[in-house]
MOPAC internal coordinates of N, CA, C and O (Angstrom, degrees):
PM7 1SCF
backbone

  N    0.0000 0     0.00 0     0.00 0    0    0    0
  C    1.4592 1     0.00 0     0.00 0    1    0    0
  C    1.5245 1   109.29 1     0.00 0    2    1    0
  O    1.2310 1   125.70 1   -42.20 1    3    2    1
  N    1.6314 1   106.66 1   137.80 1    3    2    1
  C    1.3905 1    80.48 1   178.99 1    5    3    2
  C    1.6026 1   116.84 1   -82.46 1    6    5    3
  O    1.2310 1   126.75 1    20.76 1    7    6    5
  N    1.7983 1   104.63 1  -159.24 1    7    6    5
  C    1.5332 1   108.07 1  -157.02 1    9    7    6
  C    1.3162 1   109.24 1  -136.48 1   10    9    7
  O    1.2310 1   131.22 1   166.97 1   11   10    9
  N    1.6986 1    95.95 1   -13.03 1   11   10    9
  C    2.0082 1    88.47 1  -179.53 1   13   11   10
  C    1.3539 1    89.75 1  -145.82 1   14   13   11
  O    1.2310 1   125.69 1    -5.67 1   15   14   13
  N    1.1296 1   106.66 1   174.33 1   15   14   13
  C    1.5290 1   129.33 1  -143.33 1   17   15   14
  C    2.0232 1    97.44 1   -82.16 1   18   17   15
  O    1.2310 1   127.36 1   124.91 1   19   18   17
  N    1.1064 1   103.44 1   -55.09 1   19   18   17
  C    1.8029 1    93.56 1   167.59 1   21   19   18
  C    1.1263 1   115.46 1   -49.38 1   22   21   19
  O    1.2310 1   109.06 1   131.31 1   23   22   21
  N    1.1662 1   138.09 1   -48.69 1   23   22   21
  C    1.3946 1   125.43 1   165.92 1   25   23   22
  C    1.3255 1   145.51 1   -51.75 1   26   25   23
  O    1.2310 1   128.51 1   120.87 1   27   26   25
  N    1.2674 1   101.21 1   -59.13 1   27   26   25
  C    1.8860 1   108.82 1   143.65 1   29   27   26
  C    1.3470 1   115.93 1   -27.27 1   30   29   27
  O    1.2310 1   116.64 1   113.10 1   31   30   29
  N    1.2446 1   124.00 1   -66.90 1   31   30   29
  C    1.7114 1   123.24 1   165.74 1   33   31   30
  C    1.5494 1   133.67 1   -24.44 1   34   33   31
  O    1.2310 1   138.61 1   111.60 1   35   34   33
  N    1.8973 1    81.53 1   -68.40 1   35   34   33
  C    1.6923 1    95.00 1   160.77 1   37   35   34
  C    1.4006 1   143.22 1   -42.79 1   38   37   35
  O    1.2310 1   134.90 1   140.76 1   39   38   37
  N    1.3869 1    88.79 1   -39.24 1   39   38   37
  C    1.7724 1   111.91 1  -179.87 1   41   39   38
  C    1.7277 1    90.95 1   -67.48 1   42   41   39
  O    1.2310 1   126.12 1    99.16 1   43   42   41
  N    1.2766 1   105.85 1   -80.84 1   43   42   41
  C    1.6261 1   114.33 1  -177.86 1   45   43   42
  C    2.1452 1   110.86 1   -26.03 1   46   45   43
  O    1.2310 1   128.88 1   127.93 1   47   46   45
  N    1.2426 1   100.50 1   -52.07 1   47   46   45
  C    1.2846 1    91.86 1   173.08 1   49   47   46
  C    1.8446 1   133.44 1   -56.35 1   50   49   47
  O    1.2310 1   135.37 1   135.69 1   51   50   49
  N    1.7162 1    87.86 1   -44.31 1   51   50   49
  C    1.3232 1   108.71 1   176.04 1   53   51   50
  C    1.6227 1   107.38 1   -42.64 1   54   53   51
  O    1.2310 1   125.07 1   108.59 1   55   54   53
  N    1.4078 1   107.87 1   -71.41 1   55   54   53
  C    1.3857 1   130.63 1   173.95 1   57   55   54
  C    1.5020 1   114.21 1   -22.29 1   58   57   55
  O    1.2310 1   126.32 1   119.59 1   59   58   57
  N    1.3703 1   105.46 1   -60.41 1   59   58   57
  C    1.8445 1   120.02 1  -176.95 1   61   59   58
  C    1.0553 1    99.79 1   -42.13 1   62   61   59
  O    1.2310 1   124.12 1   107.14 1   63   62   61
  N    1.8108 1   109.71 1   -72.86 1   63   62   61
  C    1.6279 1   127.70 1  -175.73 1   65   63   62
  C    1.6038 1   119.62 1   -36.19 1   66   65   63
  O    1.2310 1   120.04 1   144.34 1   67   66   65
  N    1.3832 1   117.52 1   -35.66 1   67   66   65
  C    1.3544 1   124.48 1  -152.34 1   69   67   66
  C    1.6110 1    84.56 1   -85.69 1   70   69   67
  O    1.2310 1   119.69 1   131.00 1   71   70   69
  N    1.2866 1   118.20 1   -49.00 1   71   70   69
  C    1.2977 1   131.88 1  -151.46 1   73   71   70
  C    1.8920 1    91.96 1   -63.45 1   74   73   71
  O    1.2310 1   123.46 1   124.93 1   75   74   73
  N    1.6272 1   110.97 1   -55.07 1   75   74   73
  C    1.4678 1   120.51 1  -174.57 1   77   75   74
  C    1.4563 1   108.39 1   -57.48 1   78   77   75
  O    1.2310 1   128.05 1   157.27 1   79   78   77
  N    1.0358 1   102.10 1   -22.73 1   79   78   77
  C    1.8215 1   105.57 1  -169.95 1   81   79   78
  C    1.2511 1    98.94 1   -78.15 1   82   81   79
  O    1.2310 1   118.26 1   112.50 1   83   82   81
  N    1.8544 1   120.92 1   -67.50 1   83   82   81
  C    1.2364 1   113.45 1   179.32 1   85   83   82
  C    1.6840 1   129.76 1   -43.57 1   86   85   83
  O    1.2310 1   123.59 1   139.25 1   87   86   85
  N    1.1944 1   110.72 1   -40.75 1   87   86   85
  C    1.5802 1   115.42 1   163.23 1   89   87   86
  C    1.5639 1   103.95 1   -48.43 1   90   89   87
  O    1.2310 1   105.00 1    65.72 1   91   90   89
  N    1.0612 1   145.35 1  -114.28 1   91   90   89
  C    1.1899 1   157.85 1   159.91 1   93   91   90
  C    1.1177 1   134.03 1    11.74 1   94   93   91
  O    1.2310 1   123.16 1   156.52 1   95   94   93
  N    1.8710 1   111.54 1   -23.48 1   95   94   93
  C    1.2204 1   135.97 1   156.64 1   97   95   94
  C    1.5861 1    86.17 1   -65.03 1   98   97   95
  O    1.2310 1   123.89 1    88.13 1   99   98   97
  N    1.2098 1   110.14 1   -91.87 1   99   98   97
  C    1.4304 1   124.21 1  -151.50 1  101   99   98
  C    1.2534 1   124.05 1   -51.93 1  102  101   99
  O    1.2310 1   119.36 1   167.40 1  103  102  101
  N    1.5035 1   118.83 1   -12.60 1  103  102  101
  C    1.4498 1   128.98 1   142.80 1  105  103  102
  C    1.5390 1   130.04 1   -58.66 1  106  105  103
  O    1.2310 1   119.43 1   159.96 1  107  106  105
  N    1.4186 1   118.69 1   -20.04 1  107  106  105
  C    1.0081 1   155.77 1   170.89 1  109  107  106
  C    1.2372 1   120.24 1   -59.33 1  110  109  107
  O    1.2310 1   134.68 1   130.32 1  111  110  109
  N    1.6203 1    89.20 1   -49.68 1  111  110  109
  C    1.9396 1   101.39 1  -166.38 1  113  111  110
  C    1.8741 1    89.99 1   -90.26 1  114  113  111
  O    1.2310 1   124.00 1   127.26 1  115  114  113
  N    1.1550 1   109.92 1   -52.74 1  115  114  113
  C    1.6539 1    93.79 1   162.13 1  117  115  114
  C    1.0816 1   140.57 1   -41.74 1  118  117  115
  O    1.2310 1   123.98 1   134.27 1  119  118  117
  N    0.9853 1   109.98 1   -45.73 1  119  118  117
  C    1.7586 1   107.79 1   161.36 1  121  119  118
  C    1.7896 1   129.08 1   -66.57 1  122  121  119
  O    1.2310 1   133.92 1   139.05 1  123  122  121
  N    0.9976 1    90.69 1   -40.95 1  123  122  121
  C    1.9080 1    88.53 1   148.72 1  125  123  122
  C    1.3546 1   125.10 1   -63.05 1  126  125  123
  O    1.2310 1   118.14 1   144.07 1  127  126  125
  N    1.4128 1   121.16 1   -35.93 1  127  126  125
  C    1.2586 1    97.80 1  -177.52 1  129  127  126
  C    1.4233 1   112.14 1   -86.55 1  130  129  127
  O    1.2310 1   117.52 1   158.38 1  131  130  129
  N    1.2571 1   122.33 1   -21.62 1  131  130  129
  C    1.7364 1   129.57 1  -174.27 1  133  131  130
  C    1.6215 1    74.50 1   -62.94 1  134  133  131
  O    1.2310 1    99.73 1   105.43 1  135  134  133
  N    1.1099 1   154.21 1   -74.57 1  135  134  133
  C    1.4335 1   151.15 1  -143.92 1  137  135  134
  C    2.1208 1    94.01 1   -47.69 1  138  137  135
  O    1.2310 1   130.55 1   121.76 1  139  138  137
  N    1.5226 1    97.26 1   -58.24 1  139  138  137
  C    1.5406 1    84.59 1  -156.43 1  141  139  138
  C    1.4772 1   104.34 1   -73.86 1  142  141  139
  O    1.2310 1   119.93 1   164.16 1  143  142  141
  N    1.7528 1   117.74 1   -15.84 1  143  142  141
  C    1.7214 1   114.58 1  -172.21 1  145  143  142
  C    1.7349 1    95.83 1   -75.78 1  146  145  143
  O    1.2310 1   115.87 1   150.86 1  147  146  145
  N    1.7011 1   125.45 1   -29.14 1  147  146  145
  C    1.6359 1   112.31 1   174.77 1  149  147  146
  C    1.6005 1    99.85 1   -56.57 1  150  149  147
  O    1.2310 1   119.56 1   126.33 1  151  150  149
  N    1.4060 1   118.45 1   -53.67 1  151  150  149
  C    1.7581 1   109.70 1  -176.57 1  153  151  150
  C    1.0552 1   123.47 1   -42.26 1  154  153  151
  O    1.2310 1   127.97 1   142.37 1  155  154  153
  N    1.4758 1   102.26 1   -37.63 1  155  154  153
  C    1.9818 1   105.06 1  -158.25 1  157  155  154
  C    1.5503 1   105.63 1   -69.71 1  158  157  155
  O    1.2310 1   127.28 1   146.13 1  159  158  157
  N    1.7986 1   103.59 1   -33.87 1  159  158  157
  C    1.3486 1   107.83 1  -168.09 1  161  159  158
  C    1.5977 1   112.26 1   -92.45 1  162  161  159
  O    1.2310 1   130.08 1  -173.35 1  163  162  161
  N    1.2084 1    98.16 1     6.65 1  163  162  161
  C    1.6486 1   116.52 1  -179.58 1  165  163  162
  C    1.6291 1   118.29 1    51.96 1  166  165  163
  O    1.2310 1   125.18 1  -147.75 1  167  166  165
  N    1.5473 1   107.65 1    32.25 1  167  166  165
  C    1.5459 1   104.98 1   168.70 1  169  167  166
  C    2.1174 1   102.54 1   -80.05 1  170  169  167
  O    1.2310 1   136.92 1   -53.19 1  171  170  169
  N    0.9064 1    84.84 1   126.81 1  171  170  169
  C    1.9761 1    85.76 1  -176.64 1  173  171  170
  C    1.3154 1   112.87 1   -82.20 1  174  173  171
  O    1.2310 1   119.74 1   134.69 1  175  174  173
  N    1.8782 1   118.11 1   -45.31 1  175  174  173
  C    1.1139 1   107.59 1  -176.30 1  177  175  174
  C    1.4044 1   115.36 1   -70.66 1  178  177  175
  O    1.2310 1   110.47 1   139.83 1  179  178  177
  N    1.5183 1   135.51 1   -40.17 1  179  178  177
  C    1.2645 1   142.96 1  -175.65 1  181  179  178
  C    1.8608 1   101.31 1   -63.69 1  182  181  179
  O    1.2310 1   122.53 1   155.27 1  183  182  181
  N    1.2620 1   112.76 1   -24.73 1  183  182  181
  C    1.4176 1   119.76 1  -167.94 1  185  183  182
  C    1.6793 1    96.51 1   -79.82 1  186  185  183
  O    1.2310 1   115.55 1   143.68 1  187  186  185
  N    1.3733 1   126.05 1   -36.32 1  187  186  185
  C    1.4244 1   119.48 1   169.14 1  189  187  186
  C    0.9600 1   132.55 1   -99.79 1  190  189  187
  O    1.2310 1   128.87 1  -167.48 1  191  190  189
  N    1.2765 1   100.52 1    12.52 1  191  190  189
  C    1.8810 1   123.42 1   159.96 1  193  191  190
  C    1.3853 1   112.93 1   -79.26 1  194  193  191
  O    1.2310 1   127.70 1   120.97 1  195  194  193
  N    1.2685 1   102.78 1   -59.03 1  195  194  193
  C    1.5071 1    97.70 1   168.73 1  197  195  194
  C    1.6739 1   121.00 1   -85.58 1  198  197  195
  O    1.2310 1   130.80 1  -149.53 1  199  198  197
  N    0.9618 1    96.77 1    30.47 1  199  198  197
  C    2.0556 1   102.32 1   164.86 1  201  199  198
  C    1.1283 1   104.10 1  -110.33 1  202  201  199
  O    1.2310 1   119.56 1   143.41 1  203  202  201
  N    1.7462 1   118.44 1   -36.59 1  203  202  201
  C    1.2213 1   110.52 1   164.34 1  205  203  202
  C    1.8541 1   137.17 1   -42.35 1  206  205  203
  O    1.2310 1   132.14 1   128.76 1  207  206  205
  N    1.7266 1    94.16 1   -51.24 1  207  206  205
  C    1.2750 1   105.99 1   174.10 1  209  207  206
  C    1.8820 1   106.68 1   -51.25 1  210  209  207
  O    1.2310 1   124.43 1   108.97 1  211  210  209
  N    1.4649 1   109.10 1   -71.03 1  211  210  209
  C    1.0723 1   114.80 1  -177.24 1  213  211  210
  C    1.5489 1   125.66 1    -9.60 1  214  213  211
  O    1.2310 1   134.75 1   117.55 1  215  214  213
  N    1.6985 1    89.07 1   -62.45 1  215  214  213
  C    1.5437 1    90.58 1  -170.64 1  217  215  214
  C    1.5722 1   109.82 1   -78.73 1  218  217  215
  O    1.2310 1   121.63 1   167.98 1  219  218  217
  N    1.2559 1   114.49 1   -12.02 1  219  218  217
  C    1.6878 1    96.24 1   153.96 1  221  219  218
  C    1.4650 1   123.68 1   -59.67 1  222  221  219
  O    1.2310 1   122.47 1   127.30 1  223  222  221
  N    1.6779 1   112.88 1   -52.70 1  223  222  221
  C    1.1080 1    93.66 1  -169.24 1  225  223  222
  C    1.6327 1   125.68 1   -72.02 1  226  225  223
  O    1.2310 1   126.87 1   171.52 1  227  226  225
  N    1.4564 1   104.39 1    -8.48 1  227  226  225
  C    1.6061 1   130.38 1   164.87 1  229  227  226
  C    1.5147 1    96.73 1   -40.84 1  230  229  227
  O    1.2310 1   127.15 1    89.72 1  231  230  229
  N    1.4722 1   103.85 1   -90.28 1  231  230  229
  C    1.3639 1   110.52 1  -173.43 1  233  231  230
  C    1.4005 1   120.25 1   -21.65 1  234  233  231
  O    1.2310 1   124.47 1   134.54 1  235  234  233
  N    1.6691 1   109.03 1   -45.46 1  235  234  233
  C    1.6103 1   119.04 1  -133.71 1  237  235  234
  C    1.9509 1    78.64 1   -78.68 1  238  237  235
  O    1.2310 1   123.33 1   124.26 1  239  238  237
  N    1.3192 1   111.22 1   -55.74 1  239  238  237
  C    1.4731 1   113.06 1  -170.53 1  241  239  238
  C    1.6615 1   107.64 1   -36.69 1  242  241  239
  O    1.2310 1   132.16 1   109.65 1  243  242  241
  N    1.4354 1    94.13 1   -70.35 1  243  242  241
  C    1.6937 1    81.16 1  -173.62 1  245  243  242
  C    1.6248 1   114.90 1   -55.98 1  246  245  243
  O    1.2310 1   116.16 1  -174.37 1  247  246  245
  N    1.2907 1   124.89 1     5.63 1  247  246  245
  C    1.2416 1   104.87 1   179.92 1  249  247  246
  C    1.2322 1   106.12 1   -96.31 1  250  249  247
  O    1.2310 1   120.80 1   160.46 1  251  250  249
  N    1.0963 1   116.07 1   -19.54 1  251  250  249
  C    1.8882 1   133.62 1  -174.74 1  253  251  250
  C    1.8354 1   103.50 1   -87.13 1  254  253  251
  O    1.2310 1   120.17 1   165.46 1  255  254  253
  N    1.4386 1   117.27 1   -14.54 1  255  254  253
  C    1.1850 1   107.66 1   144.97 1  257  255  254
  C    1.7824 1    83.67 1   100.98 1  258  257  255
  O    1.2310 1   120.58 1  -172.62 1  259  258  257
  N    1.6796 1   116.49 1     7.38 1  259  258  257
  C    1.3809 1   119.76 1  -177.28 1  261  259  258
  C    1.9967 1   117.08 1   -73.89 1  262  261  259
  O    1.2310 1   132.80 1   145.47 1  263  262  261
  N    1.2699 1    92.88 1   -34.53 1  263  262  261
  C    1.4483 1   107.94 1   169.22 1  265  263  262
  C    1.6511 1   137.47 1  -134.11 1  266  265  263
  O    1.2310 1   118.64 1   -21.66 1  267  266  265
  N    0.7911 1   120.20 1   158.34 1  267  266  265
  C    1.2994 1   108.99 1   176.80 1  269  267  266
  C    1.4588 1   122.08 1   -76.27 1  270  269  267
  O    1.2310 1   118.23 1   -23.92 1  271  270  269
  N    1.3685 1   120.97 1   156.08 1  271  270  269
  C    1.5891 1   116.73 1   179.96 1  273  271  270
  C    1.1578 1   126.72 1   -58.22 1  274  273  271
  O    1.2310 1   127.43 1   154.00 1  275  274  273
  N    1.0326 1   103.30 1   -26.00 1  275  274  273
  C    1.9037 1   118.62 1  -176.70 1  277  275  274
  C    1.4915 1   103.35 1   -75.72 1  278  277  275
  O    1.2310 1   106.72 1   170.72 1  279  278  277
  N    1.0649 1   142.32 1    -9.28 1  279  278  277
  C    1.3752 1   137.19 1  -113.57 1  281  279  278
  C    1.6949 1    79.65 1  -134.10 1  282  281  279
  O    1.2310 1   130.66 1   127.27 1  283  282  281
  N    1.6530 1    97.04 1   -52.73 1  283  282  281
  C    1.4913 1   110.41 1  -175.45 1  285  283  282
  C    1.4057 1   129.78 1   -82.01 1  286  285  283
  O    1.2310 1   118.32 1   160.72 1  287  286  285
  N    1.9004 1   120.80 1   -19.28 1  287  286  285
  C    0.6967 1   130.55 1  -169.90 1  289  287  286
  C    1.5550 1    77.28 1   -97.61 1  290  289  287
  O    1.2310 1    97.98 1   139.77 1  291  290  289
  N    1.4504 1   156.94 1   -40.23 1  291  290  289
  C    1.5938 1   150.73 1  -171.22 1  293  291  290
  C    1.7624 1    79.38 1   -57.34 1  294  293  291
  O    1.2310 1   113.88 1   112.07 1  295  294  293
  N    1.1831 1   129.18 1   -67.93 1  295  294  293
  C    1.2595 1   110.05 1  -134.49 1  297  295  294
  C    1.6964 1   110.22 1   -80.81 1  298  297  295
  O    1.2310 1   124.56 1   163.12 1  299  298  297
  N    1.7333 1   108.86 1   -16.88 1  299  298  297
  C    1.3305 1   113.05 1  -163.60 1  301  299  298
  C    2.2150 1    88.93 1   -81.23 1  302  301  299
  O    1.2310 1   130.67 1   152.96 1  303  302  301
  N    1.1268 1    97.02 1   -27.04 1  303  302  301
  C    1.7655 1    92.95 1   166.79 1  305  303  302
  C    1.0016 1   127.77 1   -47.75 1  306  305  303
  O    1.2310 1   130.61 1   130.59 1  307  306  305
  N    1.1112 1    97.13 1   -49.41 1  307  306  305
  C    2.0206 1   128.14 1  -161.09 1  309  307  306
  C    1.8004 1    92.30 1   -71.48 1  310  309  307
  O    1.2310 1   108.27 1   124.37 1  311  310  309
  N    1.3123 1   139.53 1   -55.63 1  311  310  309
  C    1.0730 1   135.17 1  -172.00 1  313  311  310
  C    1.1900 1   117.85 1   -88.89 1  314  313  311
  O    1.2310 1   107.57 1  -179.95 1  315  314  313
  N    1.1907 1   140.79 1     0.05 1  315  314  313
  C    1.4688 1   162.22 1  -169.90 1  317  315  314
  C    0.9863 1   101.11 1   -89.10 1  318  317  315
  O    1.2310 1   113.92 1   119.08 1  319  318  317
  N    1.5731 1   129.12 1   -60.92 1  319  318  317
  C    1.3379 1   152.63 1   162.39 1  321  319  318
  C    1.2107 1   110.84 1   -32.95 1  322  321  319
  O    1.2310 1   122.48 1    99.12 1  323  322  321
  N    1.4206 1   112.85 1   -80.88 1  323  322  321
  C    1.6827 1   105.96 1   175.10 1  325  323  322
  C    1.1924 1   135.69 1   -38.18 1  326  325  323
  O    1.2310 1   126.29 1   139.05 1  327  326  325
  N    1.7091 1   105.52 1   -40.95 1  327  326  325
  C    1.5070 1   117.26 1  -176.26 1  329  327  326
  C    1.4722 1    98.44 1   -76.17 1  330  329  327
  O    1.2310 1   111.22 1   125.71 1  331  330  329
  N    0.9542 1   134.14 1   -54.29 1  331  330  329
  C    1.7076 1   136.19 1   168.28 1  333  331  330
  C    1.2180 1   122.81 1   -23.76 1  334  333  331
  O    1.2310 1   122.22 1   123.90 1  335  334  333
  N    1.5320 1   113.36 1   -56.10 1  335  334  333
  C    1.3314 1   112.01 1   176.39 1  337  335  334
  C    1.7754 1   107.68 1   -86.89 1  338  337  335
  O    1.2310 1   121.17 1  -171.62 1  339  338  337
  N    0.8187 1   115.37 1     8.38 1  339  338  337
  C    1.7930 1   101.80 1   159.91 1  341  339  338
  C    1.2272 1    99.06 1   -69.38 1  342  341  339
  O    1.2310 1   120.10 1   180.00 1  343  342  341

C-alpha cells in the first residue's frame, strides 16, 4: 500500500487510465468484428463503412499510445484484404 501522498495519486491515476484503456480496447475489438460479420454476410458497402470506422479507431489507439504501430498497420491489412476480395 502506498505511504505518501504522490503515490496514492499515482495509483489513482494509474487506475483511471487502465479503466479508459480497457473501454477503448473493447470498442476496438467491436469494431473489428462488425468489419468481418459485414464480410461474412457479404454486404460490401456497409462492409467499407465499417472499415472506415475501424481505421479510425485503429489510428486513434496508437495515437493514445494503446497499441503499437505494427499491431495496427497488421490489422488495418488483415481487414482490407477481406473486404477486397469480396
Amino acid at each position: 500500500m502506498a505511504n505518501n501522498k504522490q503515490q496514492i495519486k499515482r495509483n489513482a491515476q494509474n487506475e483511471k487510465r487502465r479503466l479508459a484503456n480497457a473501454s477503448f480496447k473493447s470498442s476496438l475489438k467491436t469494431a473489428l468484428k462488425t468489419v468481418e460479420v459485414e464480410v461474412k454476410n457479404g454486404n460490401k458497402e456497409k462492409a467499407i463503412e465499417a472499415l472506415n470506422f475501424a481505421y479510425k479507431k485503429i489510428d486513434k489507439s496508437v495515437a493514445k499510445g494503446i497499441h503499437h504501430k505494427n499491431y495496427a498497420n497488421n490489422q488495418k491489412s488483415r481487414l482490407s484484404n477481406k473486404v477486397n476480395a469480396m
